[in-house]
C-alpha positions as CSV (number, residue, x, y, z in Angstrom):
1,X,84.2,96.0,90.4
2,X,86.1,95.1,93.1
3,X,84.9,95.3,97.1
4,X,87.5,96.9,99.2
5,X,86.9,95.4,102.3
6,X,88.8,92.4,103.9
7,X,86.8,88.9,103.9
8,X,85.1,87.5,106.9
9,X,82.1,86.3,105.6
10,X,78.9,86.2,107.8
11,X,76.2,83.5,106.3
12,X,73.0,85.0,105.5
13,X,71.9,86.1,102.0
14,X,74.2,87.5,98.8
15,X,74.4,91.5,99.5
16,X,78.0,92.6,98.2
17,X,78.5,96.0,99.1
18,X,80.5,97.2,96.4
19,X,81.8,100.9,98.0
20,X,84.0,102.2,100.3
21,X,82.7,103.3,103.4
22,X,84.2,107.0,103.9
23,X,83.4,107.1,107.6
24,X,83.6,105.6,111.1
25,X,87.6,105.4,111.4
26,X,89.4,105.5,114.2
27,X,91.4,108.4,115.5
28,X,93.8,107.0,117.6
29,X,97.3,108.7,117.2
30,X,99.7,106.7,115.6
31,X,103.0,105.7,116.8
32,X,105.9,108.5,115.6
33,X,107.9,105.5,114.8
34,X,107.4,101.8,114.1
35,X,108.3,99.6,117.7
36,X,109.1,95.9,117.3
37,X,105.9,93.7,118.3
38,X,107.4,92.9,121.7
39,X,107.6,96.5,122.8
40,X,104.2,98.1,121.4
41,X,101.8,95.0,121.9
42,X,98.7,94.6,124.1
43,X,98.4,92.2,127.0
44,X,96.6,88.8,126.1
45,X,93.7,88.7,128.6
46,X,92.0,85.9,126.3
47,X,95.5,84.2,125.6
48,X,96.3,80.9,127.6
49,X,99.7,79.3,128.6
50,X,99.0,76.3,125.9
51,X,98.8,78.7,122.9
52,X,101.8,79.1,120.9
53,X,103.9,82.2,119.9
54,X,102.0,83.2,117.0
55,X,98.2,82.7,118.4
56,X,99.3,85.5,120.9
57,X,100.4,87.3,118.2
58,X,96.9,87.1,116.4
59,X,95.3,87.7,120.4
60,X,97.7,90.9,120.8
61,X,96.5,92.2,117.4
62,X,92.5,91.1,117.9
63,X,93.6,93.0,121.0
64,X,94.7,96.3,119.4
65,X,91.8,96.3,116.7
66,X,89.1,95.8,119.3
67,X,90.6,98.7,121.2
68,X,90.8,100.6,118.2
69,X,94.4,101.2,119.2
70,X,95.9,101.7,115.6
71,X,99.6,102.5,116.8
72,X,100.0,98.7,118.7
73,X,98.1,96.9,115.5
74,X,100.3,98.8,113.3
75,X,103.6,97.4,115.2
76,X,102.4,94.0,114.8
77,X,102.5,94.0,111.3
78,X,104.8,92.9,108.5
79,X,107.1,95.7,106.7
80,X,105.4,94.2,103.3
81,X,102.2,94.9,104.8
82,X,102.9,98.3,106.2
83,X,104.7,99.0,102.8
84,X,101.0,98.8,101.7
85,X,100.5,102.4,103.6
86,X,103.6,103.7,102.2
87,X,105.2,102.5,105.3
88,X,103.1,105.5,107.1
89,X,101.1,104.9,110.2
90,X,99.5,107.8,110.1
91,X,97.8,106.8,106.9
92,X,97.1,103.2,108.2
93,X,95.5,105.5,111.2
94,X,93.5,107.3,109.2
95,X,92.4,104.1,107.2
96,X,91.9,102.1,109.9
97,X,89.0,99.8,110.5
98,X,87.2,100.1,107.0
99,X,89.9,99.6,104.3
100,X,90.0,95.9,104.2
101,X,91.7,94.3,107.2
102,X,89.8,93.3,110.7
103,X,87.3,95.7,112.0
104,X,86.7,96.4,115.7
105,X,83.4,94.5,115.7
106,X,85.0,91.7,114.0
107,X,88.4,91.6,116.5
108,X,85.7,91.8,119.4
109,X,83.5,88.7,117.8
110,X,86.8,86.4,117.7
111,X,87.9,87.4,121.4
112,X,86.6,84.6,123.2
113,X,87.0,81.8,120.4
114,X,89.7,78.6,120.2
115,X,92.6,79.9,117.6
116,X,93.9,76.8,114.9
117,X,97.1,76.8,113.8
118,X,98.6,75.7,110.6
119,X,102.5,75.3,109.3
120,X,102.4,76.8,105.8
121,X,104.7,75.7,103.2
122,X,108.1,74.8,104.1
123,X,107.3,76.8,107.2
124,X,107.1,80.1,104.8
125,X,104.2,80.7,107.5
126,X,102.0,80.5,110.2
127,X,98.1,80.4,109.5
128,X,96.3,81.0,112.7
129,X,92.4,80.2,112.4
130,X,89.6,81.4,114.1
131,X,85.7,80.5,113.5
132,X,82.1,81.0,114.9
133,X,79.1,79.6,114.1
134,X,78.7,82.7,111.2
135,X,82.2,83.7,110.5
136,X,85.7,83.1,109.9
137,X,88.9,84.7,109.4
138,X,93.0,83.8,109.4
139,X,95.9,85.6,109.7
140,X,99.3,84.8,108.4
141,X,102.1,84.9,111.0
142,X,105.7,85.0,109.0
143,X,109.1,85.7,110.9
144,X,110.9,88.5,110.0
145,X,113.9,90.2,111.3
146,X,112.2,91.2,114.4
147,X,110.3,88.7,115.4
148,X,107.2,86.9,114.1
149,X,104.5,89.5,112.6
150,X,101.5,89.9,110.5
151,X,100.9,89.7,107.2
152,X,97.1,91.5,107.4
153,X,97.1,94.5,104.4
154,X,94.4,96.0,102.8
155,X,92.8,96.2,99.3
156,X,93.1,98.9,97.2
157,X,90.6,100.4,95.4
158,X,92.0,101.0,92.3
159,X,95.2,98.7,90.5
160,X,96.9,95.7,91.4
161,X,95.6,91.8,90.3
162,X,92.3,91.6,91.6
163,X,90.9,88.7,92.5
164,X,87.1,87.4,93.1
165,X,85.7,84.3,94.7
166,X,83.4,82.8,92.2
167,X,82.2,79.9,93.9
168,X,80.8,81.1,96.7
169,X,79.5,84.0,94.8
170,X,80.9,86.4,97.1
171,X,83.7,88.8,95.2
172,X,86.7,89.8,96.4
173,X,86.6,90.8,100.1
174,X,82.6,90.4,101.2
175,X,82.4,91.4,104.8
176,X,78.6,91.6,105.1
177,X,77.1,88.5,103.8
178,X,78.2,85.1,102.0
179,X,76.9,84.2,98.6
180,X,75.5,81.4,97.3
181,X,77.6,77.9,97.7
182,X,76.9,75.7,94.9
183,X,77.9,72.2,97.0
184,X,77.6,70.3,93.4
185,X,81.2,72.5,92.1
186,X,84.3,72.8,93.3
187,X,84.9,76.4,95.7
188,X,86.3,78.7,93.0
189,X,88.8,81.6,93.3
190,X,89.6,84.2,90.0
191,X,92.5,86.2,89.7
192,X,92.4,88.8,86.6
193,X,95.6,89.1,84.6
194,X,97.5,92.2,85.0
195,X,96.7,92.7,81.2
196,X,93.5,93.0,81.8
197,X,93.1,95.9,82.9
198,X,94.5,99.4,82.2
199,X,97.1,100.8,85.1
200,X,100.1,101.8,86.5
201,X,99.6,101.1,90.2
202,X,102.3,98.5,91.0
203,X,100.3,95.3,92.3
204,X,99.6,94.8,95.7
205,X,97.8,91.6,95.2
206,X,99.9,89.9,92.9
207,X,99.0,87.0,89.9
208,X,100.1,83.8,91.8
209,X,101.0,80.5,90.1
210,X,100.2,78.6,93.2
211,X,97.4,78.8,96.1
212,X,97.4,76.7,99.2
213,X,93.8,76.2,100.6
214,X,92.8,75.3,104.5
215,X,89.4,74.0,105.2
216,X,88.9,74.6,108.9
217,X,92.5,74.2,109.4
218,X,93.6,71.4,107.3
219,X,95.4,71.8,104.2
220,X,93.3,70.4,101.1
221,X,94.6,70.3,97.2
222,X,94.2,73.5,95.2
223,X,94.0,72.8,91.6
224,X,94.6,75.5,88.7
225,X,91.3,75.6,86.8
226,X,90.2,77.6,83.7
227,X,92.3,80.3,82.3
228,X,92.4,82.7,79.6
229,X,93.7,86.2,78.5
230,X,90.8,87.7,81.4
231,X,92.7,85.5,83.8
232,X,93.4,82.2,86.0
233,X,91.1,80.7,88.4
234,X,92.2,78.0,91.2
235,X,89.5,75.4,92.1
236,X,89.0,73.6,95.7
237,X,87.6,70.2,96.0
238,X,85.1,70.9,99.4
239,X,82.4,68.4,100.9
240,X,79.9,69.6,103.0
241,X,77.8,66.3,103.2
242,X,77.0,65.8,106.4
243,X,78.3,69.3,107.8
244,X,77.0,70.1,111.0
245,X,78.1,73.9,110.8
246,X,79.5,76.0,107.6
247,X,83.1,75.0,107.1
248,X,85.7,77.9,106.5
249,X,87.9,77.5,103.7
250,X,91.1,80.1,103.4
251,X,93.2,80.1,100.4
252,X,96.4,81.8,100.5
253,X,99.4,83.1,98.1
254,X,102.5,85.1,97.9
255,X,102.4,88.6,96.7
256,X,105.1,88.1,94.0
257,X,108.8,87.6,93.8
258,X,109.7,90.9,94.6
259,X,107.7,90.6,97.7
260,X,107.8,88.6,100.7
261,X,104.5,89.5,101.6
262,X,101.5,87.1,101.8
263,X,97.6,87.3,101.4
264,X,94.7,85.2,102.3
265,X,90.9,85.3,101.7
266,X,88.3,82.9,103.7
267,X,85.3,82.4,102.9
268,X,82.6,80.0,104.5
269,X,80.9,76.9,102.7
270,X,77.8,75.2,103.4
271,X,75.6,72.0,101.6
């Protein structure tokens, strides 16, 4: 079974909470109409003159979320990733802060912290970084038509490839607590085939050929590892030896041709 919650993984013990939390949204009226990023974002109190474009971006929308302003996160994101609310922001409204993206408390615990940026493939992206000494999180900043925006969507519940990290033990999307690292194996990530299960949601996760993994910023090898008709998983070299602090280790891939949407999922690793 799949979490439905969006991955920023706190270090502690293994608890994977397994249901979605009916409760707690916010109610914040949403905008009648989508504005461009420019015209609906918040001012960057945290934000300093040396950060680039798209780390204000990722400030503006830690910004919104910690506000619990749904209408200026919603304007900060991607068409693909609004697409994933039927292009509604009264839905994302009504979903917002417990269906798999950044939560309020979470937005509020990155405030303060030093963003990393990161050039994705052939500049396909922009992966902006943030970590404390028990979480992490990144955000994919892609240019679009308007500007640069988000890619930040949530997980559904039912349909779509689902994916699980196997190595940390921690599922699909575990907010609440890491699970166990075996340091002796490669960090392990499994995608299930679309054949493998039984429906007719189109996917909003996708069944990617390619990963690209970031530990703490820096772009490491992702292999393809064991496959079968279940699925395909993608394997991460990692070395904690010596590691002061957890490392955080995001792996991210395209939605699917049709799309040009992007997802990530960090996790964080320690000996």
């Amino acid at each position: 079974m799949m979490d439905t919650r969006r991955n920023i993984t706190i270090l502690g013990g293994s608890a994977l909470v397994l249901a979605l939390a009916l409760t707690g949204c916010a109610t914040t009226e949403p905008a009648a109409s989508t504005p461009t990023a420019s015209e609906s974002a918040p001012a960057s109190a945290s934000a300093t003159p040396e950060e680039s474009a798209s780390e204000t971006l990722v400030r503006d929308y830690l910004s919104a979320i910690a506000a619990e302003d749904s209408a200026a996160a919603w304007a900060l994101l991607t068409p693909e990733a609004q697409s994933f609310y039927g292009g509604d922001p009264e839905v994302y409204a009504s979903w917002f802060g417990r269906d798999g993206v950044t939560t309020p408390e979470e937005a509020t615990a990155f405030a303060d912290v030093n963003l990393t940026e990161t050039e994705g493939p052939e500049g396909a992206f922009t992966l902006v970084s943030a970590q404390t000494d028990a979480a992490a999180d990144a955000w994919i900043v892609r240019e679009t038509d308007v500007g640069p925006l988000i890619d930040d969507a949530g997980i559904p519940t039912t349909g779509g490839s689902l994916y699980e990290w196997r190595n940390p033990a921690s599922g699909a999307e575990d907010q609440a607590e890491a699970g166990a690292f075996d340091a002796a194996e490669p960090a392990k990530i499994f995608f299930a085939s679309p054949e493998s299960f039984d429906s007719d949601t189109p996917s909003t996760i996708g069944y990617p050929d390619t990963v690209w993994a970031y530990i703490d910023g820096t772009e490491v090898p992702a292999e393809t590892g064991a496959a079968s008709d279940a699925g395909k998983e993608f394997t991460v070299a990692t070395d904690t030896t010596g590691a002061d602090t957890a490392q955080a280790l995001t792996v991210v891939w395209q939605v699917g041709d049709d799309s040009l949407g992007w997802r990530s999922s960090t996790v964080l690793i320690a000996s």
